[in-house]
C-alpha positions in Angstrom: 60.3 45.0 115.3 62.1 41.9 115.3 62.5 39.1 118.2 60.4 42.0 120.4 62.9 44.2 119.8 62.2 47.8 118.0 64.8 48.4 115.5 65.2 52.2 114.3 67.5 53.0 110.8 69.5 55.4 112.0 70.3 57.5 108.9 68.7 59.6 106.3 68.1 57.2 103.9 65.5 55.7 106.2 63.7 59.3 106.6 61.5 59.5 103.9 60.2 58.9 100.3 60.8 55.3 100.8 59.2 53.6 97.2 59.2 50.0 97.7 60.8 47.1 100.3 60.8 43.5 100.7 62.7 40.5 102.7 65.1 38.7 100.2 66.4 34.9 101.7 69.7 36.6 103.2 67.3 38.1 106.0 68.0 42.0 104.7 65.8 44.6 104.2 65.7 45.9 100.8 63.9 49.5 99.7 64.4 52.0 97.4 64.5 55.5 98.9 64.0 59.3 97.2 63.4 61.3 94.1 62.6 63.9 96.1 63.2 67.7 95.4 65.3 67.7 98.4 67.3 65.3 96.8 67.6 66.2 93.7 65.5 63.8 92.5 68.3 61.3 93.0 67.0 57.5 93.7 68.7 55.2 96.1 68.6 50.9 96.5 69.5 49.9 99.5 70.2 47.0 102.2 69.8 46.4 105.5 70.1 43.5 107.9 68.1 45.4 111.5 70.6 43.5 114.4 73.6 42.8 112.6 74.4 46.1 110.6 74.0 49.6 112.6 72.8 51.2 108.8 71.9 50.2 105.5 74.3 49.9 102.6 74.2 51.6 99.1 73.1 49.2 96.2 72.8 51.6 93.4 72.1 55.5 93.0 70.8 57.3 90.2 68.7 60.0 89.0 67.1 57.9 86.9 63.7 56.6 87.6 63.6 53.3 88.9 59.8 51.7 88.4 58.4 48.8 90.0 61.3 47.2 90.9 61.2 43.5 92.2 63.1 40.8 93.5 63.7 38.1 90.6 65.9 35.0 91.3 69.1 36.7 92.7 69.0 39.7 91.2 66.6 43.0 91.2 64.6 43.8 87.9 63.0 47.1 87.3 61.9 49.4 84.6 64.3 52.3 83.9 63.8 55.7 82.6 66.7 58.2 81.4 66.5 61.7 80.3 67.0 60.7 77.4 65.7 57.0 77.0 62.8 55.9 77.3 61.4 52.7 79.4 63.3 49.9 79.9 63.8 46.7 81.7 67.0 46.4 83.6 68.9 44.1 86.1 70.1 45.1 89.2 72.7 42.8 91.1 72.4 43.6 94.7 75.8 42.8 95.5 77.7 44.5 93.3 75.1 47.5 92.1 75.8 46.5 88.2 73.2 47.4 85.9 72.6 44.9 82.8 69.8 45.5 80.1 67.5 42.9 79.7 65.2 44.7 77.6 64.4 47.9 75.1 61.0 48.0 73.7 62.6 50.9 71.5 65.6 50.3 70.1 65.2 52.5 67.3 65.2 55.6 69.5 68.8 55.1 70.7 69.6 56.1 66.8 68.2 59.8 67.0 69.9 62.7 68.1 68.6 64.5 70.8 70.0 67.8 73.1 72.3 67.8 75.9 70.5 67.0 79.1 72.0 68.4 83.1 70.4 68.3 86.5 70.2 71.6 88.3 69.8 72.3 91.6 68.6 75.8 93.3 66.7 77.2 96.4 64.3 80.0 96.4 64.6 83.1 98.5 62.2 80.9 101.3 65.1 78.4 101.2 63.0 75.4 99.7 65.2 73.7 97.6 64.0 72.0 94.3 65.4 71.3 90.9 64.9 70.9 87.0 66.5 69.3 83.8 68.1 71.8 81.5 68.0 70.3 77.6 69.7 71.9 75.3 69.5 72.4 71.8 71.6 69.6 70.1 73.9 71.6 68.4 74.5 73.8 71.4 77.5 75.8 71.3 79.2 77.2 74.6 77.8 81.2 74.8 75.0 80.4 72.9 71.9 81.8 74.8 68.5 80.1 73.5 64.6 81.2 73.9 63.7 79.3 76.8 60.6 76.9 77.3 59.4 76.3 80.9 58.0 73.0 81.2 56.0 71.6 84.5 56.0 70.0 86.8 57.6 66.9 87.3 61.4 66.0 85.9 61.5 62.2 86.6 62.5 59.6 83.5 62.3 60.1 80.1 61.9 63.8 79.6 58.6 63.1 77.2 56.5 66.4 78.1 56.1 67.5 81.7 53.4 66.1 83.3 50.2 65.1 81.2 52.9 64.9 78.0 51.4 68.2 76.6 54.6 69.9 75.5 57.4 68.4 74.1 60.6 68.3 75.9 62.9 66.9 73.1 61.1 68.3 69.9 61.5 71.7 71.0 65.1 71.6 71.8 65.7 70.0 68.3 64.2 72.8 67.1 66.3 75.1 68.8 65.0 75.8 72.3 66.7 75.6 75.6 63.8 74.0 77.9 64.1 74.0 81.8 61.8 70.6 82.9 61.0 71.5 86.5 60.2 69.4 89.4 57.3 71.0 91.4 59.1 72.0 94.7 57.0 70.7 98.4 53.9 72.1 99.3 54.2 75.0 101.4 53.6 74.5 105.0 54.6 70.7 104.2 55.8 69.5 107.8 54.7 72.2 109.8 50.5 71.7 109.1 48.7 69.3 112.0 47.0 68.3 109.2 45.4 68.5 106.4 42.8 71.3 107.1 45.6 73.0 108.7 47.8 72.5 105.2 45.1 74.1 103.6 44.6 77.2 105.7 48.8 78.0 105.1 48.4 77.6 101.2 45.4 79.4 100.3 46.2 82.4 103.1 47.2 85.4 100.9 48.1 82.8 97.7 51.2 81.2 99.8 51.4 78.2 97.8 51.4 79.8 94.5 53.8 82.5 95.5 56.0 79.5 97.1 55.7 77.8 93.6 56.3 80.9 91.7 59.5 81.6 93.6 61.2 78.3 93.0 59.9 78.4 88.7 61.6 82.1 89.0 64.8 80.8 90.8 65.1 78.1 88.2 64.7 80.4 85.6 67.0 82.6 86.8 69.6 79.3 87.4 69.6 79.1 83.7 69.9 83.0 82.8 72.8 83.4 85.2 74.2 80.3 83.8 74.6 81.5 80.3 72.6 79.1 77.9 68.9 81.0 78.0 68.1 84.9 76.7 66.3 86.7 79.7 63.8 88.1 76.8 62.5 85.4 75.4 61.3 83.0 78.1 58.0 80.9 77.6 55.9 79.1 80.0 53.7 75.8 79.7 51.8 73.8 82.1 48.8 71.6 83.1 46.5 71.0 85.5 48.3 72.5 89.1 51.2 73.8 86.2 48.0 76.1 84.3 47.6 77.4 88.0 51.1 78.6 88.0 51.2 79.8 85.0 48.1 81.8 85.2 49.6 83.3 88.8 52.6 84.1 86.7 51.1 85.7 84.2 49.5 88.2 86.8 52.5 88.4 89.4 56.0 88.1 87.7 57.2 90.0 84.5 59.6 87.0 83.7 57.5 85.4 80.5 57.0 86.4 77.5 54.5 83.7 76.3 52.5 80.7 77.7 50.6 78.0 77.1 48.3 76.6 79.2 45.8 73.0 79.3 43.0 72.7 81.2 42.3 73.8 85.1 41.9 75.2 87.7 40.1 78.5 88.5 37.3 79.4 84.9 36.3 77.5 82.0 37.6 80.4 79.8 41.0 79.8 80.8 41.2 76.3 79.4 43.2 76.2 76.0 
């Protein structure tokens, strides 16, 4: 709201997943929208002046992670993570959307080699649309089909391990793994629920959540099989925490895996390690 009047953003960027925003001196509204599934996990910087421009205008975009980004001087500093890099401090100029380096804690790291990293994209058969980073062996070879190595269930930044770190992205595709890094898909029943009792009562009726889960892990999967670089026959699963959950659901509802590894959670103690 501004002089009494109520401003609305007008465009899709505005919608959701917004990460940070601040005021610079110029009057405009700066925020950082996205890494969503339904994006792609793609992250926005934008600007806005609410009165004078009818819609924000595109800073930067990236599928990159973009961490705790702030306004310095007359530029925008915040820590960056690649597939394959790891954190870093970067400046953003907001007029132009050039990217310097300020800063690598680890420099060494930009001397090893690590495997070809690509961004898919696929919907399950309930039309949820998600996504995952495919790495790929560094000496890859076009035809080449590769054991596969499920990892969950977050694919944001540096590709270290899924989440917790448990399983490593990088090491196994040096050792001659293909490994799908998947980002966990919405809840089920995710803008429909009331609220949160109601959210509840749509997951847990007949397992809805972990079949919704399940279906997007197999559609991935299958992204990769269809896509030539992963042998349908050899096809592991890892996870942790809400990931052990889907792997133990897998394990009882799919025929897709051939091994798995699980840490910790959710349903016995016997299940953990």
């Amino acid at each position: 709201e501004i002089a009494g009047r109520t401003l609305v953003c007008p465009v899709h960027f505005c919608s959701d997943a917004i990460g940070a925003l601040w005021w610079n001196d110029e009057d405009e509204l700066v925020f950082i929208q996205g890494g969503t599934a339904e994006n792609g996990g793609t992250t926005s910087l934008l600007s806005w002046r609410p009165g004078r421009e009818r819609q924000p205008r595109l800073i930067f975009s990236t599928q990159d992670a973009l961490i705790g980004c702030q306004p310095v001087a007359d530029g925008i500093v915040c820590a960056r993570e690649t597939a394959t890099r790891p954190r870093h401090l970067v400046r953003i100029d907001p007029a132009t959307g050039q990217v310097l380096a300020l800063f690598d804690p680890n420099p060494e790291f930009s001397g090893l080699i690590v495997g070809q990293v690509q961004r898919l994209r696929w919907r399950a058969a309930d039309g949820v649309p998600a996504y995952g980073d495919l790495v790929l062996p560094p000496d890859h070879r076009p035809g080449t089909r590769h054991p596969l190595v499920v990892v969950q269930y977050q694919s944001r930044g540096f590709l270290r391990g899924g989440t917790g770190d448990e399983y490593p992205i990088h090491a196994f595709a040096a050792r001659g793994f293909a490994v799908l890094s998947v980002q966990r898909p919405r809840f089920f029943g995710a803008g429909k629920a009331r609220d949160f009792d109601e959210l509840m009562r749509m997951q847990t009726r007949n397992f809805a959540e972990r079949r919704h889960v399940l279906a997007s892990l197999e559609a991935g999967v299958g992204a990769v099989v269809s896509g030539g670089w992963a042998d349908a026959a050899r096809i592991g699963i890892t996870g942790l925490s809400d990931g052990a959950a889907t792997v133990q659901f897998a394990l009882i509802n799919s025929r897709l895996f051939r091994a798995a590894a699980v840490t910790s959670c959710c349903e016995e103690p016997s299940t953990s390690r």
